[in-house]
KENU-486465 format. One line per field, with one value per residue (C-alpha): residue number from 1; residue in one letter; x, y, z. Coordinates in nm, 2 decimals, padded with zeros to 4 digits. Example, Ala and Ser with C-alpha at 12.3 -4.5 7.8 and 13.67 -1.06 7.14 Angstrom:
! residues 2
num	c(1, 2)
residu	c(a, s)
x	c(01.23, 01.37)
y	c(-00.45, -00.11)
z	c(00.78, 00.71)
This chain:
! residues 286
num	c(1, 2, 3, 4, 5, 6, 7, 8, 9, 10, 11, 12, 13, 14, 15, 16, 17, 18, 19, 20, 21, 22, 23, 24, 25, 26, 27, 28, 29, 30, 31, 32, 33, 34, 35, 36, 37, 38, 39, 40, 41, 42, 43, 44, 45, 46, 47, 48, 49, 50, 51, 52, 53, 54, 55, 56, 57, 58, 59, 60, 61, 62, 63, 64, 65, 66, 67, 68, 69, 70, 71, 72, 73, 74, 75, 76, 77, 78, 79, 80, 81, 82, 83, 84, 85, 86, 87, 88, 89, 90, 91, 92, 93, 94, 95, 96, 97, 98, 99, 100, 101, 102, 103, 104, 105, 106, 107, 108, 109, 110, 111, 112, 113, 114, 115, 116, 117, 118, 119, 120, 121, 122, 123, 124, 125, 126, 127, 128, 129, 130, 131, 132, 133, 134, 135, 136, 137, 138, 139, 140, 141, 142, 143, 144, 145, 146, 147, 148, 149, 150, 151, 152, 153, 154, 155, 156, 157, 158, 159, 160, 161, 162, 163, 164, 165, 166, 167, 168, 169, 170, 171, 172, 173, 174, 175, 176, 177, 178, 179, 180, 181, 182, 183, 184, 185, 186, 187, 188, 189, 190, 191, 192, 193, 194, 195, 196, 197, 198, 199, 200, 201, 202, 203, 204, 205, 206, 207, 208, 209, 210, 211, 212, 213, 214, 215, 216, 217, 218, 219, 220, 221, 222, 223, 224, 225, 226, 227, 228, 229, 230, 231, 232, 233, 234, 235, 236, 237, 238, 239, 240, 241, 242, 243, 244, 245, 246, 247, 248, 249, 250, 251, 252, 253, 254, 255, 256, 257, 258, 259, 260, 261, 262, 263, 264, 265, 266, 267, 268, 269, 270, 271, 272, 273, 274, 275, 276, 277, 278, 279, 280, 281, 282, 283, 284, 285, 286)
residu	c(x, x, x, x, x, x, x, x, x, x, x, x, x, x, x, x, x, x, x, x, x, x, x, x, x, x, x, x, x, x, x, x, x, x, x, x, x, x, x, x, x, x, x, x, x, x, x, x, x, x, x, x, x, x, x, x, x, x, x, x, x, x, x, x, x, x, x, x, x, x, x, x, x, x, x, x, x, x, x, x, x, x, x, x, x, x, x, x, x, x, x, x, x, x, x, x, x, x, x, x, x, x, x, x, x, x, x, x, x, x, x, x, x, x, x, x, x, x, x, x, x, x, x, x, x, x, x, x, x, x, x, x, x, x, x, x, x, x, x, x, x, x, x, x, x, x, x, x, x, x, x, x, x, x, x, x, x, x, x, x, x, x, x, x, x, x, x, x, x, x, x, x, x, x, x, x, x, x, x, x, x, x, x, x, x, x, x, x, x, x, x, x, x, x, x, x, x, x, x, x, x, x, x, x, x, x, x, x, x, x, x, x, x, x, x, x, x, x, x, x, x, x, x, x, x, x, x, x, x, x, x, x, x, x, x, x, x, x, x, x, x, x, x, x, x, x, x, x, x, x, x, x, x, x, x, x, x, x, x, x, x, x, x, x, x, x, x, x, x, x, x, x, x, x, x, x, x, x, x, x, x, x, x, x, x, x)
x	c(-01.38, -01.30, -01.56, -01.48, -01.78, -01.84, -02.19, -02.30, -02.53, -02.50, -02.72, -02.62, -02.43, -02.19, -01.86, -01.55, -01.52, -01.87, -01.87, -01.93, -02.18, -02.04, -01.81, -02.10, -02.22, -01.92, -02.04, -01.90, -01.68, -01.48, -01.58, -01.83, -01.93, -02.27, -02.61, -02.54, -02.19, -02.29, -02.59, -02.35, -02.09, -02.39, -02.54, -02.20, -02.10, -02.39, -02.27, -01.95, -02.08, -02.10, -02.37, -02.27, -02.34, -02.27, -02.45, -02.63, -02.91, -02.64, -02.41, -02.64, -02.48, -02.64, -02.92, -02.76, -02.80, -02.66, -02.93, -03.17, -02.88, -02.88, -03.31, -03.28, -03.02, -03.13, -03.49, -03.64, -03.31, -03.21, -03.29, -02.90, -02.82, -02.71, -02.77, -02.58, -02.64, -02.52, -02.71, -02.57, -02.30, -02.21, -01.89, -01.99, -02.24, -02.34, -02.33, -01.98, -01.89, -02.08, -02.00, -02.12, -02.39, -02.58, -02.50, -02.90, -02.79, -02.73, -03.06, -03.33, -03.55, -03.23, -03.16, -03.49, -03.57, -03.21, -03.32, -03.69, -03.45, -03.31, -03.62, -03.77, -03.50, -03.41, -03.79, -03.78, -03.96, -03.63, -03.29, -03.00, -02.76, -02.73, -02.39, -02.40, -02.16, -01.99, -01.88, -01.48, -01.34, -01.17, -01.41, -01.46, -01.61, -01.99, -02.10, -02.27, -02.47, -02.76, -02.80, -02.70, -03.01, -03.21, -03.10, -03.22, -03.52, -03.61, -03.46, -03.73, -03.96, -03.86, -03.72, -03.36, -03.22, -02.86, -02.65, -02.34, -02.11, -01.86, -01.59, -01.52, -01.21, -01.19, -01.33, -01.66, -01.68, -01.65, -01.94, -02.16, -02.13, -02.28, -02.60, -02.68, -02.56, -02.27, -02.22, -01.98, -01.73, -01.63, -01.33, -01.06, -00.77, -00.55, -00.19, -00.05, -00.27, -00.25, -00.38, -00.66, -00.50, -00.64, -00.97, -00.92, -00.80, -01.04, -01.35, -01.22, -01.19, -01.55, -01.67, -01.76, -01.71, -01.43, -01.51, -01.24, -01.27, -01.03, -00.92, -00.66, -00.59, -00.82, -01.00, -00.71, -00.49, -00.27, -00.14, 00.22, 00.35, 00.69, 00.73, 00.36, 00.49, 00.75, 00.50, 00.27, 00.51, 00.58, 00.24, 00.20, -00.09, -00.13, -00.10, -00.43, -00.48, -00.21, -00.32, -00.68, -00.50, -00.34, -00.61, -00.77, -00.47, -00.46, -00.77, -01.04, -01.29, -01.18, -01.46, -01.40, -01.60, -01.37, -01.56, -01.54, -01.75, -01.50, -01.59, -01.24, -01.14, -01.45, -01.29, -00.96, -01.07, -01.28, -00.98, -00.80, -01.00, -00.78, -00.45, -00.29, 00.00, 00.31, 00.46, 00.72, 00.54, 00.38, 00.69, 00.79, 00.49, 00.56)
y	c(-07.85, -08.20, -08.45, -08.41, -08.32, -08.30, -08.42, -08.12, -08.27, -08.60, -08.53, -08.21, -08.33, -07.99, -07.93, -07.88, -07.51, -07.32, -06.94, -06.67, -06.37, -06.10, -05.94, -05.85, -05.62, -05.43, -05.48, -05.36, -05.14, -05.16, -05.22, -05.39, -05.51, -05.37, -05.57, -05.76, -05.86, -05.96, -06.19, -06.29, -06.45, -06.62, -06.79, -06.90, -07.03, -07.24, -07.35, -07.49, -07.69, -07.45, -07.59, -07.41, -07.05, -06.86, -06.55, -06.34, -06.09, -05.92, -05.85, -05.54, -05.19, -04.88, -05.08, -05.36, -05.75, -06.06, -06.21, -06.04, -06.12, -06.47, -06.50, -06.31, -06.50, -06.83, -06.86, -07.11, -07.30, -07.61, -07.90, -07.92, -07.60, -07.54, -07.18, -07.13, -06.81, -06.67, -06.44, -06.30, -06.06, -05.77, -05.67, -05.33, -05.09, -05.03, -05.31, -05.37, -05.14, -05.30, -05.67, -05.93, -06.05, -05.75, -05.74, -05.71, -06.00, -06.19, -06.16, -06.42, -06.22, -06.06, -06.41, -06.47, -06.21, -06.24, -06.55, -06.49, -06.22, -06.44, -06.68, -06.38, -06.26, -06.60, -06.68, -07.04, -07.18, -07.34, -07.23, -07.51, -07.37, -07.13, -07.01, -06.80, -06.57, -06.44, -06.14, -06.06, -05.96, -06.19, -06.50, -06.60, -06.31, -06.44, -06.82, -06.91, -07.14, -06.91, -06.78, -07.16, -07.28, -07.00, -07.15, -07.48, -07.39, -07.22, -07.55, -07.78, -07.52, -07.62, -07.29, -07.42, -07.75, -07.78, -07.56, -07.40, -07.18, -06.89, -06.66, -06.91, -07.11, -07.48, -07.44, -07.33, -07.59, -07.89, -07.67, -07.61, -07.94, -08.04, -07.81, -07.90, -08.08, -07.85, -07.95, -07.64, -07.40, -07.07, -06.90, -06.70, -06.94, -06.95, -07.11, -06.77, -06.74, -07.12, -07.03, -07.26, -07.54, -07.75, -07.64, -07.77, -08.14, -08.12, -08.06, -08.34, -08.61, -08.50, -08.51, -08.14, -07.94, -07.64, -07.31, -07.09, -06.68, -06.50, -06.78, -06.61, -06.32, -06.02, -05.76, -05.65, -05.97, -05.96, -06.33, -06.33, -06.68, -06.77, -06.97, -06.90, -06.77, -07.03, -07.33, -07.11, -07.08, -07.45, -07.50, -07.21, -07.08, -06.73, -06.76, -06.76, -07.06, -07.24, -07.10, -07.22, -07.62, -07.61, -07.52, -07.84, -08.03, -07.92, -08.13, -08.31, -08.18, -07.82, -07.65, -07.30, -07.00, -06.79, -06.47, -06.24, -06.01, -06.08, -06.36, -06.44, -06.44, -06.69, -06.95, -06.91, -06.95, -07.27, -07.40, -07.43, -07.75, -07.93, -07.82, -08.12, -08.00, -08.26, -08.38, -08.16, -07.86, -07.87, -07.93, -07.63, -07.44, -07.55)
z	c(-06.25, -06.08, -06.01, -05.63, -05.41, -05.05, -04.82, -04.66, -04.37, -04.53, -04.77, -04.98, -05.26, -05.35, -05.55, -05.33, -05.54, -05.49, -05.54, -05.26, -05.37, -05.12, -05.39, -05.59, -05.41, -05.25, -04.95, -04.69, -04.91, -05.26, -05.60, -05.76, -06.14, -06.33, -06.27, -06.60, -06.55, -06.19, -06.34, -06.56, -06.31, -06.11, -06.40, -06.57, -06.24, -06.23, -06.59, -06.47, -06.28, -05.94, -05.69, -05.37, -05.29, -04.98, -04.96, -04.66, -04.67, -04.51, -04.77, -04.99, -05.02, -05.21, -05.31, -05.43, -05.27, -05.32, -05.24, -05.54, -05.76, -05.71, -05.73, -06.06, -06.20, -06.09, -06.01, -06.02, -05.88, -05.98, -05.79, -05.69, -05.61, -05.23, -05.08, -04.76, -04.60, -04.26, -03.98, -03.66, -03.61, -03.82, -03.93, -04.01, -03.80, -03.45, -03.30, -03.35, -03.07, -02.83, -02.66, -02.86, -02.66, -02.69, -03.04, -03.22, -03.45, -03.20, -03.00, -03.02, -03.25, -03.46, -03.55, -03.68, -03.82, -04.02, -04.09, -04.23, -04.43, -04.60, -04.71, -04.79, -05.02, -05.18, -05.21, -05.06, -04.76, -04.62, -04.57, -04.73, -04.43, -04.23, -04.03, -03.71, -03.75, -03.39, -03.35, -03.44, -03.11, -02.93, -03.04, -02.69, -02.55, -02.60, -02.58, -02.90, -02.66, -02.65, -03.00, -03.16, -02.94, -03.08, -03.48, -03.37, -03.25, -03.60, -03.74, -03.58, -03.72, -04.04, -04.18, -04.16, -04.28, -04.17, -03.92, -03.95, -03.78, -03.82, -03.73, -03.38, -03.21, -03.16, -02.79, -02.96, -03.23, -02.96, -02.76, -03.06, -03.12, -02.82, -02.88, -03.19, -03.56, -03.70, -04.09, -04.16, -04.00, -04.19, -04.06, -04.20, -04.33, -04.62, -04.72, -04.58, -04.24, -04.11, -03.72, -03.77, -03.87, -03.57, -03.59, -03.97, -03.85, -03.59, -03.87, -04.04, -03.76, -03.73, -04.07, -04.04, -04.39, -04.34, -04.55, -04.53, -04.61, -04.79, -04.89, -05.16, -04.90, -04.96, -04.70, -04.50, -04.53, -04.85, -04.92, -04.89, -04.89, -04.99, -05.31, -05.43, -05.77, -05.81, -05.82, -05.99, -06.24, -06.28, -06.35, -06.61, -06.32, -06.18, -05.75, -05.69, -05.86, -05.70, -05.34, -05.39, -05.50, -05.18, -04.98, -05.16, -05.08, -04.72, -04.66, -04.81, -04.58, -04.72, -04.94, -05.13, -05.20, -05.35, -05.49, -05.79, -06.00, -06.32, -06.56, -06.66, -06.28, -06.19, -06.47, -06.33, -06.00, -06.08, -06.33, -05.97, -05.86, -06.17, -06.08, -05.88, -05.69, -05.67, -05.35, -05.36, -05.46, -05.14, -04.97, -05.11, -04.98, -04.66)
């Protein structure tokens, strides 16, 4: 990995390639590696130098949760290791069919209780980060007004250090950022799905860290851009490598948590952060 970091908060020192934990659980559906493998991939992610984690007491299928993984694999953490998790809306269950703002994750006491989930779960007093996640339908439908007040308030209790927030449009960033501090936004964005390209500059012109999901295409959105393979070829790099530099390139405010239950695929992923793409390469991507 490259020596490039990112201040989370202004204070959280993290690599600009972190890992996400959800694809070692197969939550909400697919495949998933055995406990060791799993174990594995956490602690040699840590190895290469991996200090950003995004994980959720969410994301736990058939017994198996991201967030035990990461305790067993890593407790006691080391002193540089940032946790962000994420509470809030589902993407799976109930509560999807109804409108977000009586979504239970949503509520006042679903938000704490996800969060004291989470500390729980971890085993730390204090949450790194924590993202509210809004629910998928038409992002506008519920403010987060209410439910970001209802993360601050837990902040001030000291159970939360920074504040993030997720799955939202450029109207609600400019109004969460009038309730409280925002140091991340994690939407879906990737060379091939570019629709929130000015919520990206807008993160930037406010020094506000952009996470994208799916970052190399994945859930229901294959990654189809033109030319992929060409400069992949160039650089004798598979397209998820070369998808994952550009993201990089895109802008410097860009962080990754590309996931993966496959040692061999975590390497790859994290060889990405060294693969400078030339002027033109990007021309070509477009």
């Amino acid at each position: 990995m490259t020596s490039e970091s990112w201040k989370l908060g202004g204070d959280l020192d993290v690599a600009r390639v972190g890992y996400g934990a959800m694809r070692l659980t197969g939550w909400p559906r697919g495949g998933r590696p055995d406990r060791d493998t799993a174990l594995a991939v956490l602690r040699r992610a840590v190895e290469l130098g991996v200090n950003h984690i995004d994980t959720s007491n969410y994301y736990a299928r058939d017994g198996v949760a991201a967030n035990e993984l990461i305790k067993a694999a890593l407790y006691p953490y080391p002193a540089e290791l940032v946790l962000v998790t994420k509470v809030g809306a589902l993407v799976e269950g109930p509560d999807i069919a109804l409108p977000s703002s009586e979504q239970t994750g949503l509520t006042p006491d679903g938000l704490r209780r996800g969060v004291e989930a989470n500390l729980r779960s971890l085993g730390v007093d204090a949450l790194d980060v924590v993202n509210l996640r809004m629910g998928d339908r038409g992002h506008g439908e519920a403010s987060l007004a209410g439910p970001l007040e209802t993360l601050l308030r837990l902040r001030e209790e000291g159970l939360i250090r920074h504040l993030g927030v997720s799955n939202i449009s450029l109207e609600d960033f400019e109004l969460a950022r009038t309730i409280a501090p925002v140091v991340c936004v994690q939407n879906a964005y990737n060379i091939a799905n570019r629709d929130d390209d000015p919520l990206v500059d807008a993160c930037a012109r406010a020094g506000v860290a952009y996470v994208p999901f799916f970052p190399v295409g994945g859930g229901f959105q294959p990654l189809t851009a033109e030319h992929l393979a060409t400069v992949a070829e160039r650089h004798d790099a598979t397209v998820a490598q070369v998808a994952l530099a550009w993201l990089l390139a895109r802008s410097p405010n860009i962080l990754l948590i590309p996931g993966t239950g496959s040692l061999a695929h975590l390497e790859e992923n994290l060889a990405a952060a060294g693969l400078a793409l030339t002027p033109e390469d990007l021309a070509l991507l477009g």
